[in-house]
N, C-alpha and C positions, 0 to 999 in steps of 0.2 A: 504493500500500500504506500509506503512513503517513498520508494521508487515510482511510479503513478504518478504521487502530486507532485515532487519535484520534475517530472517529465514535463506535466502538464503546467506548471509555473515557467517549466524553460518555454516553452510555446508560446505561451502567452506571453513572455519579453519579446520574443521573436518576432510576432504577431506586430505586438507596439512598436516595437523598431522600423519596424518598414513604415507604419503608418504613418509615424511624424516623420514630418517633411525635414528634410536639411537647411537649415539656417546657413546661409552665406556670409561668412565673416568678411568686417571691416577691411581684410588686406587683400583681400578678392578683388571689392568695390575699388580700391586703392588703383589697385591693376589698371583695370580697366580706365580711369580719369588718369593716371601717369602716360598708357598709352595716346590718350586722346590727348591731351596737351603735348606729347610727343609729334602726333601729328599733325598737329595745328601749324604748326610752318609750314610745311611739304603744301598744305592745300591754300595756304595764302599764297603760297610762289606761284602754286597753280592757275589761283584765278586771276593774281597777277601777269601772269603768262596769257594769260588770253585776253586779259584787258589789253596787252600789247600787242597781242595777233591780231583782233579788230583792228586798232589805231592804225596797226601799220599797213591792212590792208585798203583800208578806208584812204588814207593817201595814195598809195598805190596807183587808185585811177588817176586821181593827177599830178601823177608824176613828179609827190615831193618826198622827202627822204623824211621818215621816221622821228630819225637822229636831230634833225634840224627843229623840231618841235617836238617835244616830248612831252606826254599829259606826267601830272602832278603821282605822288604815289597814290593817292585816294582817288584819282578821276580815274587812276588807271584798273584799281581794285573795283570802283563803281563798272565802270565799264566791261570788268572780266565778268562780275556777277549777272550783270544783263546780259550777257552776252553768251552764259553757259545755261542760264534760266531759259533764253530763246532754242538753244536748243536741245537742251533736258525735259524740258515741259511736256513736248511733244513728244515723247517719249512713254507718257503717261499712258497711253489710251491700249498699250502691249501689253503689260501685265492687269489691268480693266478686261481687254478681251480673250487674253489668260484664265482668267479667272471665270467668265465668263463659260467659256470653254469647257473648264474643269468639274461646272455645278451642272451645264448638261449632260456632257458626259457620264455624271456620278447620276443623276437621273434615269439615264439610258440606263447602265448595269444594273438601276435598283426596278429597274422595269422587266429585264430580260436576266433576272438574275439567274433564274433555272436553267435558260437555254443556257449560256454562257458556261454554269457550272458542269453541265451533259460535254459539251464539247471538252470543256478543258481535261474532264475528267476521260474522254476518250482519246485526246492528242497523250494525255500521259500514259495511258494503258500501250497507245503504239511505240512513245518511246523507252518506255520498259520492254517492249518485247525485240524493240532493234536493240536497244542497249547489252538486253541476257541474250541474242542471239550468237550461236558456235563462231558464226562470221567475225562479229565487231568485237568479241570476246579475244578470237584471235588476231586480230588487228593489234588491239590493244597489246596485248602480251607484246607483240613483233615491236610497235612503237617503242616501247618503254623498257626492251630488255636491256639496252645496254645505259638509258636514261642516267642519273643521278638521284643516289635515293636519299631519302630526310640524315643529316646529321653528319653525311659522308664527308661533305668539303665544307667548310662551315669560311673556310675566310674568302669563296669563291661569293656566297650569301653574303657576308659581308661587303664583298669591295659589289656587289649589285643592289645593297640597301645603298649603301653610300654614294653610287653614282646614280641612284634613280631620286635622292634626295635631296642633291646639289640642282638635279635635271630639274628636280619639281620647284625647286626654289631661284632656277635661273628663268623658269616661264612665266613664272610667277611677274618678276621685274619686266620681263620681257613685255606682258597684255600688259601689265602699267602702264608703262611706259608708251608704248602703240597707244593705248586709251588717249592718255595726255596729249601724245603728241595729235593722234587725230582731232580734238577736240581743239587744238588750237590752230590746227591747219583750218576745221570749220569755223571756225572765230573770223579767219582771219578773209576766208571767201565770204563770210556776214558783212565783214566791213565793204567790202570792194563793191557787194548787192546793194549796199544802203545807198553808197557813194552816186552809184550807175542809176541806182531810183531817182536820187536826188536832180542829178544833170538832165535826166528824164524830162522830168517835171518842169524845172527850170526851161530847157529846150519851150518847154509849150507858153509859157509866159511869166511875168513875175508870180510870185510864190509867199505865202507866210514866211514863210523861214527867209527867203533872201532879203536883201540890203540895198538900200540907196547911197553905192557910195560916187563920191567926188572927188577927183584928182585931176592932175595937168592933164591927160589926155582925154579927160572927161569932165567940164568941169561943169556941165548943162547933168551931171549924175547920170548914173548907170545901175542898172538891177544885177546886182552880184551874189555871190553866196560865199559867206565865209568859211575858209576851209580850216583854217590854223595860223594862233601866234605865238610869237615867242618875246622876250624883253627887246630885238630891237626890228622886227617885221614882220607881217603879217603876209599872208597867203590868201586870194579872192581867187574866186571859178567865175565866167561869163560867158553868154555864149557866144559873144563876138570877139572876145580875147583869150578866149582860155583861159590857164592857170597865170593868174600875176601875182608877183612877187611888188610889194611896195613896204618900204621904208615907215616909221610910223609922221616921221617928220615928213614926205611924202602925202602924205593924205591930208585931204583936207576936211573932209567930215566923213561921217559914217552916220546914217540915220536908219531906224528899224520905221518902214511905212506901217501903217495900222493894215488891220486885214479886209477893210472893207475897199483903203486905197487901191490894196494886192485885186482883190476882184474887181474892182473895176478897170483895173489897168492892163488884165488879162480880156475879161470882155471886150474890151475895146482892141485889143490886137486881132482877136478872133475875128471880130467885124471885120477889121482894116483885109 
């Protein structure tokens, strides 16, 4: 009898032991926020990096250098975010019809569950009976006589854990890396699309965004778009000079027309 209850008291810790859950200690949690503050640089360079891929494709169309105008570190951080938002976002709508996907699907089986279970249960019956058949039976043997068996060369297992661990950890950096770098290659064809919109538009008439600017060879003003400045010149698109380059002591003003000037000013070309 006291064998019995001490049986049946070990059982029942047993029991309770599984039931309660594991509590995750504080140096677990620790973990986890040392690695995330670890990677909090990697992904500011990141979006960094594509605040630059934009910038620089965005000039690209008109043919000015990067270098010569550089946005600020924060225009350039604001810019990587819009710019991985524009196209991450759209992204979203793949794991939505994923999912989507996976709750008909789970429907269907729970619709056809018996047919499903008759097949499966007859595809395994035929490959049980190839499997124990004299044929495959002696296959196998023939394969595997001269094979390598468990425990035989053990630093042969080793030097194959160790070179499929270095492998999984070189592909690893490797899709990183590809990620990053494609995402800023797309950054940087978003800027060159904005750019091409933009002269687009321009091309058809003045614009909200463009400028009434005034200089020597325009001094009756001209509808420009500003492209980029820096502390001593600025950068205008037009469509009857292109990209100009002026001095800031060079211009004579620069005036944002209101939007209602912008459409009438474009109406009226259309007429003309």
């Amino acid at each position: 009898m006291n064998q019995r209850s001490e049986l049946r008291q070990w059982l029942r810790q047993q029991a309770k032991q599984k039931k309660t859950k594991q509590v995750k200690s504080p140096e677990h949690t620790l973990v986890f926020v040392q690695i995330a503050l670890a990677l909090l640089p990697l992904l500011t360079a990141c979006v960094y990096l594509f605040g630059m891929s934009w910038h620089a494709g965005y000039l690209s169309v008109f043919q000015v250098d990067s270098g010569e105008f550089p946005l600020s570190t924060e225009q350039n951080l604001l810019a990587g975010i819009i710019a991985l938002a524009n196209n991450v976002l759209p992204l979203i709508i793949y794991p939505i019809a994923l999912m989507v996907t996976l709750m008909t699907l789970g429907v269907l089986i729970a619709l056809t569950f018996r047919q499903i279970k008759r097949f499966s249960e007859y595809f395994k019956a035929r490959a049980a009976h190839i499997g124990n058949s004299k044929y495959t039976l002696g296959f196998l043997k023939l394969l595997f006589k001269n094979a390598i068996q468990p425990n035989e060369a053990k630093w042969f297992e080793a030097a194959y854990d160790v070179l499929f661990t270095w492998y999984l950890r070189f592909c690893f950096v490797l899709i990183t890396c590809a990620i990053v770098f494609a995402l800023a290659f797309q950054c940087y064809r978003d800027g060159e699309e904005w750019a091409q919109k933009q002269t687009r538009k321009m091309e058809q008439g003045p614009q909200s965004f463009a400028e009434q600017l005034i200089y020597a060879k325009h001094p009756e003003g001209i509808s420009a778009m500003r492209i980029a400045c820096n502390a001593t010149q600025c950068t205008f698109w037009t469509e009857k000079d292109g990209t100009i380059y002026l001095r800031h002591d060079q211009i004579d003003s620069v005036t944002i027309p209101r939007k209602t000037e912008n459409k009438k000013a474009a109406s009226n070309e259309k007429a003309n």
